[in-house]
PyMOL Python script that loads the backbone (N, CA, C, O; Angstrom):
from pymol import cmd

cmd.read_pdbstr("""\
ATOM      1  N   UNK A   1     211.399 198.609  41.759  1.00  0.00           N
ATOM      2  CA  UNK A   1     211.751 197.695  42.815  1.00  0.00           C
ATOM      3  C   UNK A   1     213.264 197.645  42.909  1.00  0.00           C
ATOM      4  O   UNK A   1     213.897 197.442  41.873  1.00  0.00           O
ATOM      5  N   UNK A   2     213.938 197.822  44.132  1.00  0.00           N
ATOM      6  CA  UNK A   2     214.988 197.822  44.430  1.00  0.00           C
ATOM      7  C   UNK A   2     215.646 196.436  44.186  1.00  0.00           C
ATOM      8  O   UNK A   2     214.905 195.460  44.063  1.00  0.00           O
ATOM      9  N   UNK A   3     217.055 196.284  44.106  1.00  0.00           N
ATOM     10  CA  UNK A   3     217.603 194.920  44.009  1.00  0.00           C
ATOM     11  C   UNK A   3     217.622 194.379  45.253  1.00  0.00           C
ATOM     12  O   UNK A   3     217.505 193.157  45.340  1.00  0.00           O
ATOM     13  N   UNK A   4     217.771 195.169  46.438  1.00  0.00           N
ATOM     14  CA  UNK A   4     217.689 194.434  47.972  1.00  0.00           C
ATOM     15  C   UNK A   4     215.957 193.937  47.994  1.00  0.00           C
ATOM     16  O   UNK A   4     215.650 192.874  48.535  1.00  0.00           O
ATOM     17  N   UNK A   5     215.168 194.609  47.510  1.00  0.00           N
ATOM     18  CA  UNK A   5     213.775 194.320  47.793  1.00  0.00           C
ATOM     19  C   UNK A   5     213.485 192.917  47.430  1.00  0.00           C
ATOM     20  O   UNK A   5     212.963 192.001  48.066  1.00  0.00           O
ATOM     21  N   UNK A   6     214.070 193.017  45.975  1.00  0.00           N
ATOM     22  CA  UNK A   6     214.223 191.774  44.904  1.00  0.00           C
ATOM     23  C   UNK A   6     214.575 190.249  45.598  1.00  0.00           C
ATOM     24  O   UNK A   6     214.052 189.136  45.660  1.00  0.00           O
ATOM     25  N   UNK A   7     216.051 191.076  46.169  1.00  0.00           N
ATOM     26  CA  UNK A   7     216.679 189.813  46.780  1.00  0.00           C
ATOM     27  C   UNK A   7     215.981 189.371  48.128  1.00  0.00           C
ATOM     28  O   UNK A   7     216.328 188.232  48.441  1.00  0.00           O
ATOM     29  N   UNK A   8     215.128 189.931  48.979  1.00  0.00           N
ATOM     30  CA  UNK A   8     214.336 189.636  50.224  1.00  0.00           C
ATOM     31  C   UNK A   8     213.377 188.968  49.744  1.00  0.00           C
ATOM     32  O   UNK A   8     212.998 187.965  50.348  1.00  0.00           O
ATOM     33  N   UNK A   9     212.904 189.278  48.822  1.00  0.00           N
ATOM     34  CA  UNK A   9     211.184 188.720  48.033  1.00  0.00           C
ATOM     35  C   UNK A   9     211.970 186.913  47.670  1.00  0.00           C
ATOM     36  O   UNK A   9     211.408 185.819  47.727  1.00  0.00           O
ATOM     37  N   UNK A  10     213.283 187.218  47.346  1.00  0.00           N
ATOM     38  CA  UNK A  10     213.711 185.576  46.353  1.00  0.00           C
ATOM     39  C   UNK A  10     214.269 184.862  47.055  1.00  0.00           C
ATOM     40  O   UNK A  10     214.682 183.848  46.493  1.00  0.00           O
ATOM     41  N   UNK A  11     214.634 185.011  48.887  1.00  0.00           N
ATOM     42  CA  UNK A  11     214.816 184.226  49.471  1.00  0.00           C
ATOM     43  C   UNK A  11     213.908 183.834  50.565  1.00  0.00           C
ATOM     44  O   UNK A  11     214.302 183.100  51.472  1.00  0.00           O
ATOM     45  N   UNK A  12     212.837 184.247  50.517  1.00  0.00           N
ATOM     46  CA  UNK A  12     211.515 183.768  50.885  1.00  0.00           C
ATOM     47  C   UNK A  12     211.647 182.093  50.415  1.00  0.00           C
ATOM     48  O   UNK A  12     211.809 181.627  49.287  1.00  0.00           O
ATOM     49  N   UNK A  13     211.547 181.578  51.392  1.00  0.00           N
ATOM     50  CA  UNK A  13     211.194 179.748  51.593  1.00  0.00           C
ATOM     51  C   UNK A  13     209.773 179.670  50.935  1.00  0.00           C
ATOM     52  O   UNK A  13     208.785 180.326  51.268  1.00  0.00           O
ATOM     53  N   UNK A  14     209.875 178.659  49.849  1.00  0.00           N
ATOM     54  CA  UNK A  14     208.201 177.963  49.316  1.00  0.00           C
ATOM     55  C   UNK A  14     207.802 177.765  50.057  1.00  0.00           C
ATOM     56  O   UNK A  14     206.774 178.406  50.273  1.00  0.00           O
ATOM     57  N   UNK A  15     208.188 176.822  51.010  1.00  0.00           N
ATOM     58  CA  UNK A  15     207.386 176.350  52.182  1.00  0.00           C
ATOM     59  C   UNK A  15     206.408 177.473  52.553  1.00  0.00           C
ATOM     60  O   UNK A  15     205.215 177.228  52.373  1.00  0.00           O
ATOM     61  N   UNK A  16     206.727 178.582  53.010  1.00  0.00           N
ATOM     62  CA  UNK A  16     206.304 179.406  53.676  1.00  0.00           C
ATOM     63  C   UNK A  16     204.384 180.104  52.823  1.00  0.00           C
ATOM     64  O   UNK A  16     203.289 180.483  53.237  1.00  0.00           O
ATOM     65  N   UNK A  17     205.037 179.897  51.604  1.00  0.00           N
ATOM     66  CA  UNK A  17     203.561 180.384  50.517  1.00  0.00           C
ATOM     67  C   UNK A  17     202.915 179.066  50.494  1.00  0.00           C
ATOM     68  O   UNK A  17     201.713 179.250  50.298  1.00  0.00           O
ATOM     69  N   UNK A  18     203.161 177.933  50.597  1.00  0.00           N
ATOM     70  CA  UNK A  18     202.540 176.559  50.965  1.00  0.00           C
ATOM     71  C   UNK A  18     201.703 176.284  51.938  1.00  0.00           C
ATOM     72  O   UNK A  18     200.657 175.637  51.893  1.00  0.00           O
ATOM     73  N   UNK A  19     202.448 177.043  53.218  1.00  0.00           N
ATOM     74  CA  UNK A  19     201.611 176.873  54.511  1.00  0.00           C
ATOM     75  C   UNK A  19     200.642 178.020  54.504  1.00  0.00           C
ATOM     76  O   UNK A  19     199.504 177.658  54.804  1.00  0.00           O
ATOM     77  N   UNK A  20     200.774 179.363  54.233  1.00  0.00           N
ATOM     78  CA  UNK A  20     199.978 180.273  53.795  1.00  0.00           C
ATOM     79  C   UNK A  20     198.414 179.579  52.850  1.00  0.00           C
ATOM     80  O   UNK A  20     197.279 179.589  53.326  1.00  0.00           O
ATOM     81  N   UNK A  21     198.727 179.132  51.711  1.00  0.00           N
ATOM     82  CA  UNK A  21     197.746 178.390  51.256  1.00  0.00           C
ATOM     83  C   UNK A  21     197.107 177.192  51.769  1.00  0.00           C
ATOM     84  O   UNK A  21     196.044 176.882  51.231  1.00  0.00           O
ATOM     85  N   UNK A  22     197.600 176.373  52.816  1.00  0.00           N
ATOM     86  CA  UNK A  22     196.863 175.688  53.273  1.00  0.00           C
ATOM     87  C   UNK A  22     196.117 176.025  53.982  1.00  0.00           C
ATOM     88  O   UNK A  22     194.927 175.806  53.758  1.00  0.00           O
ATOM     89  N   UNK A  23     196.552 176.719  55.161  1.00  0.00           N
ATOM     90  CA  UNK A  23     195.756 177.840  55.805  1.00  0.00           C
ATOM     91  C   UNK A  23     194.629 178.404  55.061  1.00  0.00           C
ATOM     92  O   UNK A  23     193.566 177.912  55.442  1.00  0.00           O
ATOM     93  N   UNK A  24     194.502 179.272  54.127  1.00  0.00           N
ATOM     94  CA  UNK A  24     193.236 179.667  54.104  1.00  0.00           C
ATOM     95  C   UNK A  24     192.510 179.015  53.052  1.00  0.00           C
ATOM     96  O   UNK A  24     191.593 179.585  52.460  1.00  0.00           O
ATOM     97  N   UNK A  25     192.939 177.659  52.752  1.00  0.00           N
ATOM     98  CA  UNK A  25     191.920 176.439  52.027  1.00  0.00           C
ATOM     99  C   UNK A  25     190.807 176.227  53.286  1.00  0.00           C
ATOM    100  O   UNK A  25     191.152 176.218  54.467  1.00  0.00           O
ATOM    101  N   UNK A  26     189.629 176.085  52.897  1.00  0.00           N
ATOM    102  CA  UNK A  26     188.399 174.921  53.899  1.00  0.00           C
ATOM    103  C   UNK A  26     188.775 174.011  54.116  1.00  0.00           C
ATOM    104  O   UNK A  26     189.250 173.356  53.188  1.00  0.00           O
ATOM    105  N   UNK A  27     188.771 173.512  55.353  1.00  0.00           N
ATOM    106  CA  UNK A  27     188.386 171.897  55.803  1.00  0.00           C
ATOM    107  C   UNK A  27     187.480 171.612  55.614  1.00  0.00           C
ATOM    108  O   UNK A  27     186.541 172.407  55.632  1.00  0.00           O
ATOM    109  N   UNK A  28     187.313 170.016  55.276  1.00  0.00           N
ATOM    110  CA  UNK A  28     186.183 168.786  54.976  1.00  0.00           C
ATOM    111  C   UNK A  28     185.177 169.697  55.499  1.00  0.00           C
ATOM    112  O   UNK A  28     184.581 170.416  54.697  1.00  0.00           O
ATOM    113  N   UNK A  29     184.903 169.760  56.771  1.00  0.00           N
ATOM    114  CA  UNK A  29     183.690 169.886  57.490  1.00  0.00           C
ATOM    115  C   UNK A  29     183.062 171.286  57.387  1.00  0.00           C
ATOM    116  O   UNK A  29     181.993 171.709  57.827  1.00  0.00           O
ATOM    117  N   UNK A  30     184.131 171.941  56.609  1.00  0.00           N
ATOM    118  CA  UNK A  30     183.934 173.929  55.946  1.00  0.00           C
ATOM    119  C   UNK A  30     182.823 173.879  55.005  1.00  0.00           C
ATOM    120  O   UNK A  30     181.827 174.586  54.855  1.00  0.00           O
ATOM    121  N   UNK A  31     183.317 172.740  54.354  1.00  0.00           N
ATOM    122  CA  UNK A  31     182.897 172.221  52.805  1.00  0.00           C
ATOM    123  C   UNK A  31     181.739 171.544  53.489  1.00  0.00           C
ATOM    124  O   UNK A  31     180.922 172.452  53.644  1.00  0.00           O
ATOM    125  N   UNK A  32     181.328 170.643  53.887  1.00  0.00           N
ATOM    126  CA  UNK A  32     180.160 169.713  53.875  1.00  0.00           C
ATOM    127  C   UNK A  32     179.064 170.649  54.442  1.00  0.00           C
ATOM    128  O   UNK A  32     177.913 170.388  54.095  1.00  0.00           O
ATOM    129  N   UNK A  33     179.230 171.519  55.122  1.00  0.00           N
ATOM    130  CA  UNK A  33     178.544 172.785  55.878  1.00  0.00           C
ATOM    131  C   UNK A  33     178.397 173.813  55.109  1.00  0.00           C
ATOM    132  O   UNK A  33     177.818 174.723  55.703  1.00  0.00           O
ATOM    133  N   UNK A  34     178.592 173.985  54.357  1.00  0.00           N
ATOM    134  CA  UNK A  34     178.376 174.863  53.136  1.00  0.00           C
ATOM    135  C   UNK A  34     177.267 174.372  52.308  1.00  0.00           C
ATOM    136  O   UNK A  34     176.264 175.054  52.099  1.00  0.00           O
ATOM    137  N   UNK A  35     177.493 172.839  51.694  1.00  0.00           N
ATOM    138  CA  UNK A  35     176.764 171.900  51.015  1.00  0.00           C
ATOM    139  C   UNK A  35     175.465 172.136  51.581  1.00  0.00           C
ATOM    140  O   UNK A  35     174.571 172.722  50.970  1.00  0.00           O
ATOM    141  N   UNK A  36     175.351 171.657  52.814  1.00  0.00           N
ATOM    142  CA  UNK A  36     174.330 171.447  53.096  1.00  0.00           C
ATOM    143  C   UNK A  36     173.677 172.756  53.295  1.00  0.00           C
ATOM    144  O   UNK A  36     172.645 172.630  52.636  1.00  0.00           O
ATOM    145  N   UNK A  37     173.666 173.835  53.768  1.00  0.00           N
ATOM    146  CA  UNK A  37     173.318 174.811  53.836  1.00  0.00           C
ATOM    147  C   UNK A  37     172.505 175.233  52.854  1.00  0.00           C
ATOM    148  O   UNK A  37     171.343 175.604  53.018  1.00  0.00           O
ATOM    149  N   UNK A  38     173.380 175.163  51.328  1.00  0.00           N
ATOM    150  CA  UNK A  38     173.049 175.384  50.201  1.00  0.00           C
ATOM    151  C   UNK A  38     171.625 174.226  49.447  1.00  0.00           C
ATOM    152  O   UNK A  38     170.910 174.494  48.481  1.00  0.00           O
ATOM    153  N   UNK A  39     171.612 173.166  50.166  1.00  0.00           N
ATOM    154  CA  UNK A  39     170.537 172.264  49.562  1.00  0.00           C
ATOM    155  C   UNK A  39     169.455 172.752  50.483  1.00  0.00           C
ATOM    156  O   UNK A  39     168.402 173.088  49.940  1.00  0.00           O
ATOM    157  N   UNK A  40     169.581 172.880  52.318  1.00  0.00           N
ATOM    158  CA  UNK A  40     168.498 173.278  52.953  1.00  0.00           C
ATOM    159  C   UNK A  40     167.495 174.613  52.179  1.00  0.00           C
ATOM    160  O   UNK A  40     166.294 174.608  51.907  1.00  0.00           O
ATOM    161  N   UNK A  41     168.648 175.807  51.954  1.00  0.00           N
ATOM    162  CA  UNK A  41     168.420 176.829  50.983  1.00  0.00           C
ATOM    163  C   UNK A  41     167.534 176.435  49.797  1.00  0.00           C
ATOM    164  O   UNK A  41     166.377 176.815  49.619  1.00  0.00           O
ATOM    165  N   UNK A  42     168.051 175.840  49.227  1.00  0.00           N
ATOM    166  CA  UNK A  42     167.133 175.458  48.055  1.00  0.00           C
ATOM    167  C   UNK A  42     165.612 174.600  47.777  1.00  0.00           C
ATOM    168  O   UNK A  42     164.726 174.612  46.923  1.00  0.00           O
ATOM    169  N   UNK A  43     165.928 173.834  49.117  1.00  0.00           N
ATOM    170  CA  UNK A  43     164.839 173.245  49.399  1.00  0.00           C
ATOM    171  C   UNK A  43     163.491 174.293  49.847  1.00  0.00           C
ATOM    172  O   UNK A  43     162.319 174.194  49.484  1.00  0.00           O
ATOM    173  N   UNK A  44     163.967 175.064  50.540  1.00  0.00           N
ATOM    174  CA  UNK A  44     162.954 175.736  51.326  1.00  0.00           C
ATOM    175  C   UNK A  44     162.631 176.733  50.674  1.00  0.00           C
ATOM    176  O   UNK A  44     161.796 177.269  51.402  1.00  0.00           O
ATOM    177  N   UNK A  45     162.728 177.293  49.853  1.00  0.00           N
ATOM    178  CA  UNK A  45     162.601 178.159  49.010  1.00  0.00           C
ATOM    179  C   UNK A  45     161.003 177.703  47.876  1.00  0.00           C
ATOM    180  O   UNK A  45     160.159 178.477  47.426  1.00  0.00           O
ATOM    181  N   UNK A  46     161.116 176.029  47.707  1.00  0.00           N
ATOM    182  CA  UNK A  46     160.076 176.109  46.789  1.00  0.00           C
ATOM    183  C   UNK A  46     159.236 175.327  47.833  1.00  0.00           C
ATOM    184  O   UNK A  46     158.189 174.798  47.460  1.00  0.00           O
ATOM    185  N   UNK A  47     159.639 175.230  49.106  1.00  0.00           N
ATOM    186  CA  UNK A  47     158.827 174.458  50.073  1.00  0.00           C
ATOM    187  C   UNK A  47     157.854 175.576  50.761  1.00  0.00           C
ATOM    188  O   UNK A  47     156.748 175.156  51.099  1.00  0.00           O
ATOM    189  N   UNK A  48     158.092 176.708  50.961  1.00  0.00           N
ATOM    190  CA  UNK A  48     157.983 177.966  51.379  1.00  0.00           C
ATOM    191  C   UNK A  48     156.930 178.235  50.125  1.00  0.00           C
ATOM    192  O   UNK A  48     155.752 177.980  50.374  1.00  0.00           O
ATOM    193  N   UNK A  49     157.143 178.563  49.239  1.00  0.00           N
ATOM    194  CA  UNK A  49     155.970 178.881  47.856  1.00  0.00           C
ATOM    195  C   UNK A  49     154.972 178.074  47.960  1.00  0.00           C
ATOM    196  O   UNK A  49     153.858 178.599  47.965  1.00  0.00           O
ATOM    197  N   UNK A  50     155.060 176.620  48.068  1.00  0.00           N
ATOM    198  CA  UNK A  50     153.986 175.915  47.891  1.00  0.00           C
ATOM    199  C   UNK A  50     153.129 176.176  49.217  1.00  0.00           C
ATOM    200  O   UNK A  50     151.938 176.427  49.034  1.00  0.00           O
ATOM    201  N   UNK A  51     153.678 176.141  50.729  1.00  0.00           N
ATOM    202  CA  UNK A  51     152.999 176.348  51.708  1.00  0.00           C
ATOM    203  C   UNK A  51     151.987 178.083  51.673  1.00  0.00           C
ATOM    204  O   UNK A  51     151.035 178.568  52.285  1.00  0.00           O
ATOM    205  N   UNK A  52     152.735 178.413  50.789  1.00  0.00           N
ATOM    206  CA  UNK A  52     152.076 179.793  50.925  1.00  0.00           C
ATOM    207  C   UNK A  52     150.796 179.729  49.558  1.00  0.00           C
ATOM    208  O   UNK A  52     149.778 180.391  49.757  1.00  0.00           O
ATOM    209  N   UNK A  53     150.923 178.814  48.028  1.00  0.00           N
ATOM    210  CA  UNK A  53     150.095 178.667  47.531  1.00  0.00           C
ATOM    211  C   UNK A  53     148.827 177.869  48.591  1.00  0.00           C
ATOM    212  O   UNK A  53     147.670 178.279  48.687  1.00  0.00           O
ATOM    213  N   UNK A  54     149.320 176.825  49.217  1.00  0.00           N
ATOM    214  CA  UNK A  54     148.348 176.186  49.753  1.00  0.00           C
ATOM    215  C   UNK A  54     147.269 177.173  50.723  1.00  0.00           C
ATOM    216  O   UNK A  54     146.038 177.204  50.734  1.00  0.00           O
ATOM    217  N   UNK A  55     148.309 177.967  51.537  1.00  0.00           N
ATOM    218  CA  UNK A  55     147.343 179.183  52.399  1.00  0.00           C
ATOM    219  C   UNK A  55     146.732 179.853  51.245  1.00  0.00           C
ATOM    220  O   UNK A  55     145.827 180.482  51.794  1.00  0.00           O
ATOM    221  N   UNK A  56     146.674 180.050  50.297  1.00  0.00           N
ATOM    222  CA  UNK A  56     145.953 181.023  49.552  1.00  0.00           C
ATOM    223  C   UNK A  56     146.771 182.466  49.344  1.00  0.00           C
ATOM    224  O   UNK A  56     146.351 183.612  49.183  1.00  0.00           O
ATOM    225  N   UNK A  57     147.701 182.085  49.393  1.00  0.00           N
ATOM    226  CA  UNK A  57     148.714 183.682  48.961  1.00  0.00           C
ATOM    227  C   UNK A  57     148.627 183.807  48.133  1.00  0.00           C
ATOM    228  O   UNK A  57     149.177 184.767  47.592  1.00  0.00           O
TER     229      UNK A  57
END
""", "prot")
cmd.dss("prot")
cmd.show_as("cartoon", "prot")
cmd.util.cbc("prot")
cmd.orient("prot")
């Protein structure tokens, strides 16, 4: 790595890797939509088995 490379990389603003990371964090509603997804998922899975024991599968 060059010393000019060095010196471009070290006057890079925090800010700038801050807003980068907020950016590709989830919002609330990323997250609660996920959640739920994941419980519907799980639910139906042994809701699905039993309907199919009950048919006689």
């Amino acid at each position: 790595m060059s010393t000019k490379s060095r010196q471009a990389s070290s006057k890079r603003p925090v800010s700038t890797a801050a807003k980068e990371k907020a950016r590709r964090s989830l919002t609330f509603g990323a997250k609660a939509t996920d959640i739920c997804l994941v419980v519907v998922w799980g639910a139906m899975i042994p809701g699905l088995m039993w309907l199919g024991a009950a048919g006689g599968f």
